[in-house]
C-alpha positions in Angstrom: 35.1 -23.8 6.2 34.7 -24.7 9.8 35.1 -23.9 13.3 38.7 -23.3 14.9 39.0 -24.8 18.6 41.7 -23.7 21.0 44.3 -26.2 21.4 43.7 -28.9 23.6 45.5 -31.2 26.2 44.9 -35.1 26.8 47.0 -36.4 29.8 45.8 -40.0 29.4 46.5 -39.9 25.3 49.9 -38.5 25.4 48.6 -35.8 23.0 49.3 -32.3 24.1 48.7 -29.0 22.4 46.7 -30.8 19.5 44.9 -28.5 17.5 41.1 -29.2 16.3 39.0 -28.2 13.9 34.8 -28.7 13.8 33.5 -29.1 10.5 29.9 -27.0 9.7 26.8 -28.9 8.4 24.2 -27.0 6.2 21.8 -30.2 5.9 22.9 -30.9 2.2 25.1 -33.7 3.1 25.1 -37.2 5.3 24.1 -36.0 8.7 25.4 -38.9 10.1 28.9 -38.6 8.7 29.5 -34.8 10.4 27.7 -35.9 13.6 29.8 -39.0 14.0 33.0 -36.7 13.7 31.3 -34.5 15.8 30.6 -37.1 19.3 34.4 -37.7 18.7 35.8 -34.5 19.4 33.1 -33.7 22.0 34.0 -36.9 23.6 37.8 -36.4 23.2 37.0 -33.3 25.1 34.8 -34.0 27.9 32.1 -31.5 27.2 29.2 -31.8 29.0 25.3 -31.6 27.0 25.0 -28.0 27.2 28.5 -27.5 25.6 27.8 -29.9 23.2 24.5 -28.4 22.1 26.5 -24.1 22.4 28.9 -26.0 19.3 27.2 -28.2 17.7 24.6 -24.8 17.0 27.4 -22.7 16.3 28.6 -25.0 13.2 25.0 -24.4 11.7 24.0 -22.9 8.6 22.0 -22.8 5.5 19.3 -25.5 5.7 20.5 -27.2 9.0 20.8 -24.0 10.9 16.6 -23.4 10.0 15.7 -26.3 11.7 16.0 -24.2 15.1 13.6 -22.2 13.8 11.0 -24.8 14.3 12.2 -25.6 18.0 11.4 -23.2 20.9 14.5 -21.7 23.2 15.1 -24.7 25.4 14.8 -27.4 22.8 17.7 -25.6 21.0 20.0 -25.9 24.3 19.5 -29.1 24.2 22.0 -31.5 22.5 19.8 -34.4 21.9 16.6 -32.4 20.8 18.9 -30.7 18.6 20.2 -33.9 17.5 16.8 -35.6 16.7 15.6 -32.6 14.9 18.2 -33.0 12.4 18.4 -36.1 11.9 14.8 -36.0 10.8 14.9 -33.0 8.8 18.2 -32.8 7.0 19.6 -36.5 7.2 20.1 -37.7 3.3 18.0 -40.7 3.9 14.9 -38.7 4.5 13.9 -37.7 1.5 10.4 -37.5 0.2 11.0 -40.7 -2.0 12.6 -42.7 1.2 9.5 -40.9 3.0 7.0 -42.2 0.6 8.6 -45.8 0.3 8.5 -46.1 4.2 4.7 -45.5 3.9 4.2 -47.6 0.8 5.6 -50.9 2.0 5.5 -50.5 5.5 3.3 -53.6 7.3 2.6 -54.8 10.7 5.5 -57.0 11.7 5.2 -60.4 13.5 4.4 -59.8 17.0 4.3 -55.9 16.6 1.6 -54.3 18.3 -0.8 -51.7 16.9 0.5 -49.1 19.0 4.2 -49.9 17.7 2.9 -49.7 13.8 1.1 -46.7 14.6 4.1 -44.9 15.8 6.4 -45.7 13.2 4.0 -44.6 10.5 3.4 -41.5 12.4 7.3 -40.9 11.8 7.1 -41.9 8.3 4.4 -38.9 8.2 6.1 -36.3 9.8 9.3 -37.0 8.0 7.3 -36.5 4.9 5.7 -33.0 6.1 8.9 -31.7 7.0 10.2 -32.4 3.7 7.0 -30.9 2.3 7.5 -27.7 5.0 11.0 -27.6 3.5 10.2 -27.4 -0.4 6.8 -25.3 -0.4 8.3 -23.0 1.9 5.0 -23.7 4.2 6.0 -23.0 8.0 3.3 -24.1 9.3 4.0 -27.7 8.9 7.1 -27.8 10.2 5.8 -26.4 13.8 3.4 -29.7 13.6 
C-alpha cells in the first residue's frame, strides 16, 4: 500500500512522465529505510519543508501516524519536528532494551563535559518513557 504521485518531469535527468509511488510507514519497521526513500523523491522533486512535512504526514498510520498526537499543530507542519519525533518514537533501534543498554553502559567520555553527558542520558530517558507511553498506553508520558 502506498501513496500514488502524479507523474513528474525532470528536464536536467532526461526523465519525463516518470511515475512515483511513496511508500507508508506505520512505525513497525526501520524508520530510516522509508525516510531515506522518502528525502529521495522529495529531493528529486524540489519540494519545499512545508510540502515535505503535507506527504510525509499523509503516508502515516497505525503507530507512526500517533506520534502527532503528542506534538501540537505547528510541530506537525514541520518536516524536521516531524522527523525527530519519529525517529525517536518508532525507529527499530529504540527499543526499551536499546533504551536500557544506552543507560546501563553509558560513561563520561574523554574530554566530554558534564553538560554533554547530561544531555545524552536525558535522551536515553526519554526514549525510554516514550517506549513506556507506547506499551502502557499512558499519555501522559508521551507529552513529557
Amino acid at each position: 500500500m502506498g501513496i500514488n504521485l502524479p507523474p513528474a518531469s525532470n528536464s536536467e535527468s532526461g526523465i519525463s512522465q516518470l511515475k512515483i509511488h511513496l511508500s507508508t510507514y506505520d512505525g513497525t519497521t526501520s524508520f530510516e529505510n522509508f525516510i531515506i526513500q522518502f528525502d529521495i523523491i522529495a529531493t528529486y522533486l524540489q519540494w519545499d519543508n512545508y510540502t515535505k512535512a503535507v506527504y510525509l504526514v499523509s503516508c502515516l498510520h497505525d503507530k507512526a501516524l500517533s506520534v502527532l498526537s503528542a506534538m501540537d499543530s505547528t510541530e506537525r507542519m514541520d518536516y524536521d519536528a516531524v522527523v525527530r519525533n519519529l525517529i525517536l518514537y518508532c525507529d527499530d533501534q529504540h527499543t526499551c532494551d536499546y533504551c536500557l543498554k544506552q543507560l546501563y553502559d553509558r560513561v563520561r567520555l574523554h574530554g566530554e563535559t558534564l553538560t554533554d553527558l547530561a544531555h545524552d542520558l536525558d535522551l536515553a530517558v526519554t526514549r525510554k518513557m516514550l517506549w513506556l507511553s507506547d506499551t502502557f498506553l499512558v499519555p501522559s508520558l508521551m507529552r513529557r
